[in-house]
C-alpha positions in Angstrom: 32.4 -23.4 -97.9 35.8 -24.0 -99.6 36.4 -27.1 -98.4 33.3 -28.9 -97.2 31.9 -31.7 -98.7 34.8 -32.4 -100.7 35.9 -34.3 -97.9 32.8 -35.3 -96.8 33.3 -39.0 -96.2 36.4 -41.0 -97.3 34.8 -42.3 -100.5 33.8 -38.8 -101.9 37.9 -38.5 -102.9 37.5 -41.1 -105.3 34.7 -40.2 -107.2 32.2 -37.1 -107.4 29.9 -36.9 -105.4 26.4 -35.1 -106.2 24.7 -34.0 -103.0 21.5 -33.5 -103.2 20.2 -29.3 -101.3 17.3 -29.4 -99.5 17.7 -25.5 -98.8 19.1 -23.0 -100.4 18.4 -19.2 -99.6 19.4 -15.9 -98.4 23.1 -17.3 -98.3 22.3 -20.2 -96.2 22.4 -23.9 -97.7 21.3 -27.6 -95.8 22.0 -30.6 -98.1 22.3 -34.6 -97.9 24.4 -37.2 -99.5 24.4 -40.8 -98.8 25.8 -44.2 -99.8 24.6 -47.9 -99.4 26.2 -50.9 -100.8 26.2 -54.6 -100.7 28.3 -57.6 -101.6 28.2 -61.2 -101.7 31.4 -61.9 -100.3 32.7 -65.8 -100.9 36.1 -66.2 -98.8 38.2 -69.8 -98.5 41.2 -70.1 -96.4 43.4 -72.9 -95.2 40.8 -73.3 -92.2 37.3 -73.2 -93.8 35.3 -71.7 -96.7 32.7 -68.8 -95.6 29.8 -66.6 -97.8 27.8 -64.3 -96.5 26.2 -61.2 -97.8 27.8 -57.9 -96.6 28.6 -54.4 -96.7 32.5 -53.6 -98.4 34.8 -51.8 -97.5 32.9 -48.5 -97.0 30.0 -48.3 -94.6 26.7 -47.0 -95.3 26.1 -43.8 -94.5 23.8 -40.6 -94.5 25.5 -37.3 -94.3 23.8 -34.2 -93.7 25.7 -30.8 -95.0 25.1 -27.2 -93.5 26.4 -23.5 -95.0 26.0 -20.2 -94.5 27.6 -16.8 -96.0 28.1 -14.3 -93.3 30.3 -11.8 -95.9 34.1 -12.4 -94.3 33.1 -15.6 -93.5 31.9 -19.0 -94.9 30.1 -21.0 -91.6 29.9 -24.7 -92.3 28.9 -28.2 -90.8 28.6 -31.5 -91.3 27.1 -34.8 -89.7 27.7 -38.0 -90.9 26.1 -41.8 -89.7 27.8 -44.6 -90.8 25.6 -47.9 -90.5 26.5 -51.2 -91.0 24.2 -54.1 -92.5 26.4 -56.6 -91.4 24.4 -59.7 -89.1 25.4 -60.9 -86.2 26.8 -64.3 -85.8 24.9 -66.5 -83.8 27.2 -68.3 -81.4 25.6 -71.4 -79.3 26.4 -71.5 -76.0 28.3 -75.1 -75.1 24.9 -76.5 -73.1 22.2 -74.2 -73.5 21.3 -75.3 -77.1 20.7 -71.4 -77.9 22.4 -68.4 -79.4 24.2 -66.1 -77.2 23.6 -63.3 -79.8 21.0 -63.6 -82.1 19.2 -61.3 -85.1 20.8 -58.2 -86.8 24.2 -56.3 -84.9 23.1 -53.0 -86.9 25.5 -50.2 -85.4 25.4 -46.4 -86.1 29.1 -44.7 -85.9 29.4 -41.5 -86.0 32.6 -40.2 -88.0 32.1 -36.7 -88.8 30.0 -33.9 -86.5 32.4 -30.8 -86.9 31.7 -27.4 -88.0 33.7 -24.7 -90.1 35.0 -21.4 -90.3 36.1 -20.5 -93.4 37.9 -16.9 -94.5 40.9 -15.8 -96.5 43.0 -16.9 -94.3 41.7 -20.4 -94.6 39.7 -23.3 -92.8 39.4 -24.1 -89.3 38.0 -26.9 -88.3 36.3 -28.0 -85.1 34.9 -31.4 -83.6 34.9 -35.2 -85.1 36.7 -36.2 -88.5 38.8 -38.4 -90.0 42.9 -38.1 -89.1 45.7 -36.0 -91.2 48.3 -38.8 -90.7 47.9 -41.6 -93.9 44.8 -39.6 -94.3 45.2 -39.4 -98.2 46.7 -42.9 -98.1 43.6 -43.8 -97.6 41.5 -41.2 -99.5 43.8 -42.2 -102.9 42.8 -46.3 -102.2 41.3 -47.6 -106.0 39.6 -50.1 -103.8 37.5 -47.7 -101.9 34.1 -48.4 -103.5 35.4 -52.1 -103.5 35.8 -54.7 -101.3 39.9 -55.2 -99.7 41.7 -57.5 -97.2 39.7 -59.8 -95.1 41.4 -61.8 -92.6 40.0 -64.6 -90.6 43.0 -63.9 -87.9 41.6 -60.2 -87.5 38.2 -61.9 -87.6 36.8 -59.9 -90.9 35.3 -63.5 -92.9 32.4 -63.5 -90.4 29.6 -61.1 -90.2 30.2 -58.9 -87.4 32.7 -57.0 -89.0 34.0 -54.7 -92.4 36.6 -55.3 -94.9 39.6 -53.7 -94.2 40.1 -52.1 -97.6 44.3 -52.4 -97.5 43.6 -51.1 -93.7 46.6 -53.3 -92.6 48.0 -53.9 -96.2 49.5 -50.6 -97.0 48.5 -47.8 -94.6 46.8 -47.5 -90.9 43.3 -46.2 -90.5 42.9 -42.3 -89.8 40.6 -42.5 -86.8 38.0 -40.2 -86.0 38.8 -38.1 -83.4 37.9 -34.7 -81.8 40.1 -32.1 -83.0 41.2 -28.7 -83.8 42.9 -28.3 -87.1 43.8 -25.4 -89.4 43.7 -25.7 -93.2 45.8 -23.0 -94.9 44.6 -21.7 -98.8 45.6 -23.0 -101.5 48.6 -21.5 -103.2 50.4 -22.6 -106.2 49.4 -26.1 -105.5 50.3 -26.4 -102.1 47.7 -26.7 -99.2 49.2 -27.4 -95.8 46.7 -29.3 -92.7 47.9 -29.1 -89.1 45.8 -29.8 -86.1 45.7 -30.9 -82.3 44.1 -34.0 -81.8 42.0 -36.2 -78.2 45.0 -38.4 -77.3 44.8 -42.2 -77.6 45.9 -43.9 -74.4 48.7 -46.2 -74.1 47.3 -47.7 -70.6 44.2 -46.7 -68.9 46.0 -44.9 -66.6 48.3 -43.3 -69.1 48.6 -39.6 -69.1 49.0 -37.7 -71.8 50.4 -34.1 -70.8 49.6 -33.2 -74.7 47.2 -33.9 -77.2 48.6 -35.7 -80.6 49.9 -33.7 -83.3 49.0 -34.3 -87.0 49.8 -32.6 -90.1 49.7 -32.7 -94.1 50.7 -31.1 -96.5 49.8 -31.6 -100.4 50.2 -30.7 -103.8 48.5 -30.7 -106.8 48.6 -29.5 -109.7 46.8 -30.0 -113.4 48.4 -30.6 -117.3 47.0 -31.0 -120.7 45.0 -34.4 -120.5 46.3 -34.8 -116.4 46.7 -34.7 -113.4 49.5 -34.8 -110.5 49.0 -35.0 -106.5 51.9 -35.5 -104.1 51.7 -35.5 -100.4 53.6 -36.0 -97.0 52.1 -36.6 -93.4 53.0 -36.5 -89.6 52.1 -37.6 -86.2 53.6 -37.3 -82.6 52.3 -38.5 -79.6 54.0 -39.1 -76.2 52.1 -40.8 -73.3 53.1 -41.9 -69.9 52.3 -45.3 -68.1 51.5 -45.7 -64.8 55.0 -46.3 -61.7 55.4 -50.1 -62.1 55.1 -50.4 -66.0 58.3 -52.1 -67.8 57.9 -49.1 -70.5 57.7 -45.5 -68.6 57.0 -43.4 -71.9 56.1 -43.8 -75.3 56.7 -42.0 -77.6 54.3 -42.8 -81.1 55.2 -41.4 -84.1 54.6 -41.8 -87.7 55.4 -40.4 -91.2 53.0 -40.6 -94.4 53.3 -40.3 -98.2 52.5 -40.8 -101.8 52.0 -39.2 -105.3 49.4 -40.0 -108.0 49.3 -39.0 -111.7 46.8 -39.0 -114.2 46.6 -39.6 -117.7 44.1 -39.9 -120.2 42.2 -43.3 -118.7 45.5 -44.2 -116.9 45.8 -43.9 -112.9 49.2 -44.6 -110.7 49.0 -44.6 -107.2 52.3 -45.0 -105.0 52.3 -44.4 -101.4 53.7 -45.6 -97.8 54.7 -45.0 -94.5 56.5 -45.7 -91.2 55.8 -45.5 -87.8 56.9 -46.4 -84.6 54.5 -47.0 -81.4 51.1 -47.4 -83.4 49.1 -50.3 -84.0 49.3 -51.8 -87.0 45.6 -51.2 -88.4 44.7 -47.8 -86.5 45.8 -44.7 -85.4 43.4 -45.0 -82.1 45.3 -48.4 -80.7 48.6 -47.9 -79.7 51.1 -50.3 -78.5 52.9 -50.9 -75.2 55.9 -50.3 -76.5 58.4 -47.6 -78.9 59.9 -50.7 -80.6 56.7 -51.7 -82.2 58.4 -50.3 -85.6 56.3 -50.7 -88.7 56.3 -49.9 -92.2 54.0 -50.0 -95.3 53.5 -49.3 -99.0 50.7 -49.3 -101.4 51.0 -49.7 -105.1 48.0 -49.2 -107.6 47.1 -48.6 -111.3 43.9 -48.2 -112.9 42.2 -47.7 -116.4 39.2 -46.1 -117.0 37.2 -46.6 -120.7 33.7 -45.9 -121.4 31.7 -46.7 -118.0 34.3 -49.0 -117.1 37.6 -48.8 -114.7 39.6 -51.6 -113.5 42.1 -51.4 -110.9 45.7 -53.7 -109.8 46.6 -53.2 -106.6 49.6 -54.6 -104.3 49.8 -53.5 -100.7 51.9 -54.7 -97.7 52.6 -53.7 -94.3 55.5 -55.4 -92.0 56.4 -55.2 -88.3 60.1 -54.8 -87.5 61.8 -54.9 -83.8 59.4 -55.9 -80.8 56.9 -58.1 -84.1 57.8 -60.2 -86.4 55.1 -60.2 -89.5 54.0 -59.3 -92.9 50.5 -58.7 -94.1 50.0 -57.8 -97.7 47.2 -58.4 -100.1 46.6 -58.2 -104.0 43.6 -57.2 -105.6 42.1 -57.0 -109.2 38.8 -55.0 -108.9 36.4 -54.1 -112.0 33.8 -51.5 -111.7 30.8 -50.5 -113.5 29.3 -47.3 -113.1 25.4 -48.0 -114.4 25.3 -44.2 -113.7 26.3 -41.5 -111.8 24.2 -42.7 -108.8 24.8 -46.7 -109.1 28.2 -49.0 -109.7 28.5 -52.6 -110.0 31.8 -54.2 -108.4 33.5 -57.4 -108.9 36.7 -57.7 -107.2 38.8 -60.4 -106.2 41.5 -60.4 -103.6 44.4 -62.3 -101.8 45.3 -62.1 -98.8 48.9 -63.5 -97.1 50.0 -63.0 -93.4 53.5 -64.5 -92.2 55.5 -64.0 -89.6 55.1 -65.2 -85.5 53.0 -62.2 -84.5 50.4 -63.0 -86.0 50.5 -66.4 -87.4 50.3 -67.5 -90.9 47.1 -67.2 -93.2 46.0 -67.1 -96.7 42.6 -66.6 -97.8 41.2 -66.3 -101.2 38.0 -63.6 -101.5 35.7 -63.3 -104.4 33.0 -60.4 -103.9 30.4 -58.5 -105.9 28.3 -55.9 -105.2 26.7 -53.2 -106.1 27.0 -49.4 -104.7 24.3 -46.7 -104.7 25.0 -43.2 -104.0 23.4 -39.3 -103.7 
């Protein structure tokens, strides 16, 4: 398949990723790749100081890959489980002396379960996957095999939840969702994504009289000792509420972008976007009302030398209109790649929130870790 596993789970965009076939004849292929990771995460904010051991920003996961060459056509699948290690926090209830939840909160999510029909034509792609809109944001983060943002106000110090990358702090989270999107070929660079995606409700009795739209388009291309990627993204979504709400429709939508060039060791990442009607960390929640406007950005660098690459990054997102805040974090991030199946991470980060919306916070988090993949 043209397209498969390269986009097989958010983190295989950062680095390579060697899959390991567990069949392979008479044109038909089944294969597996996988990721686990760890980190001991140290966080101090205004409030209290908190370490536990964790998962980053990435979930585990297993991912199981499926092909088969019919002549005209390539058919392709793939199912992914994304588990996390985080514990549960045990919380004792006010007279009862016990925990109200107690032992391991191990979840399995599944992201991806979609299948593939491949031709000269291009892709088409049915079921569960990641978003188009700030769908490369995301896929270009240097901090994807790392750590990110952790906010005690979104409740991420504690166990029971994930980093957030710069989820938050420079893009919004491509949900998962059942779609139907089209993938043209590739030609001169250019590769263009477009797709009908399962609505998000605005109210439980919302209707939405037509799925959400999302599109991308990219461009790459490669130079002596380089490397250069540019992209741009859409949504639109219109739902209505239910007689009696003070907001009748609602219109959501959003624009991505970015570009990326390589040189030699060097990496430069700049990207952003703006919305209006969309919650500030993901795609799936949307606000009550159009004048939730919101903008972001994302700035990055990285070098690599030897087995080493270390990464700057700077990322901010900030409600206008109906909200009043500004969420941004800075990282530095070092990894270590043992190698090509094992990295060691040591990040640190910074994390500021202002504004009335959300309150005001600052935490400080140290983590290291170590990530295994196949």
């Amino acid at each position: 398949m043209k397209l498969l596993p390269a986009l097989v789970a958010l983190g295989m965009a950062a680095q390579a990723q060697a899959e390991i076939k567990l069949y392979d004849q008479d044109g038909t292929t089944f294969s597996t790749d996988g990721m686990i990771n760890a980190f001991y995460v140290h966080s101090d904010n205004d409030e209290r100081t908190q370490s536990r051991v964790k998962m980053g920003f990435l979930p585990n996961w297993i991912g199981f890959n499926f092909g088969k060459d019919t002549g005209d056509l390539q058919l392709g699948a793939r199912s992914s489980f994304w588990v996390s290690i985080n514990d549960s926090d045990v919380v004792r209830a006010a007279n009862q002396g016990r925990g109200e939840s107690l032992g391991t909160d191990t979840g399995i999510d599944v992201r991806q379960f979609y299948g593939t029909v491949d031709g000269d034509w291009g892709q088409v792609l049915i079921g569960k996957d990641f978003g188009l809109f700030n769908r490369t944001n995301i896929m270009s983060d240097e901090l994807l095999m790392g750590y990110g943002q952790s906010s005690d106000t979104l409740g991420l110090i504690d166990g029971g939840n994930v980093s957030f990358g710069n989820i938050g702090s420079g893009y919004t989270y491509p949900f998962p969702k059942a779609q139907i999107t089209y993938r043209s070929p590739v030609k001169s660079g250019f590769q263009a994504a477009a797709g009908i995606f399962d609505p998000s409700k605005s109210d439980t009795d919302s209707s939405e009289e037509t799925p959400r739209f999302e599109a991308e388009l990219t461009y790459g291309t490669d130079f002596s000792q380089g490397s250069f990627k540019a992209w741009l993204g859409g949504l639109y979504q219109s739902s209505d509420n239910p007689e009696g709400d003070d907001v009748e429709t609602i219109d959501s939508t959003g624009v991505s972008y970015g570009a990326n060039v390589k040189f030699g060791g060097l990496s430069l990442t700049a990207s952003g976007f703006q919305s209006e009607g969309i919650h500030p960390a993901s795609i799936d929640n949307f606000v009550a009302d159009e004048s939730f406007e919101m903008d972001g950005y994302l700035l990055q660098g990285s070098y690599s030398f030897g087995k080493n690459r270390v990464a700057l990054s700077y990322g901010e997102n900030e409600g206008d209109e109906a909200v009043d805040f500004t969420y941004e974090n800075t990282a530095v991030a070092w990894f270590y790649s043992v190698n090509s199946n094992l990295k060691l991470v040591a990040e640190y980060d910074q994390t500021e929130i202002k504004g009335t919306t959300l309150g005001e916070e600052e935490n400080d988090t140290v983590a290291l870790g170590a990530v295994l993949t196949w």
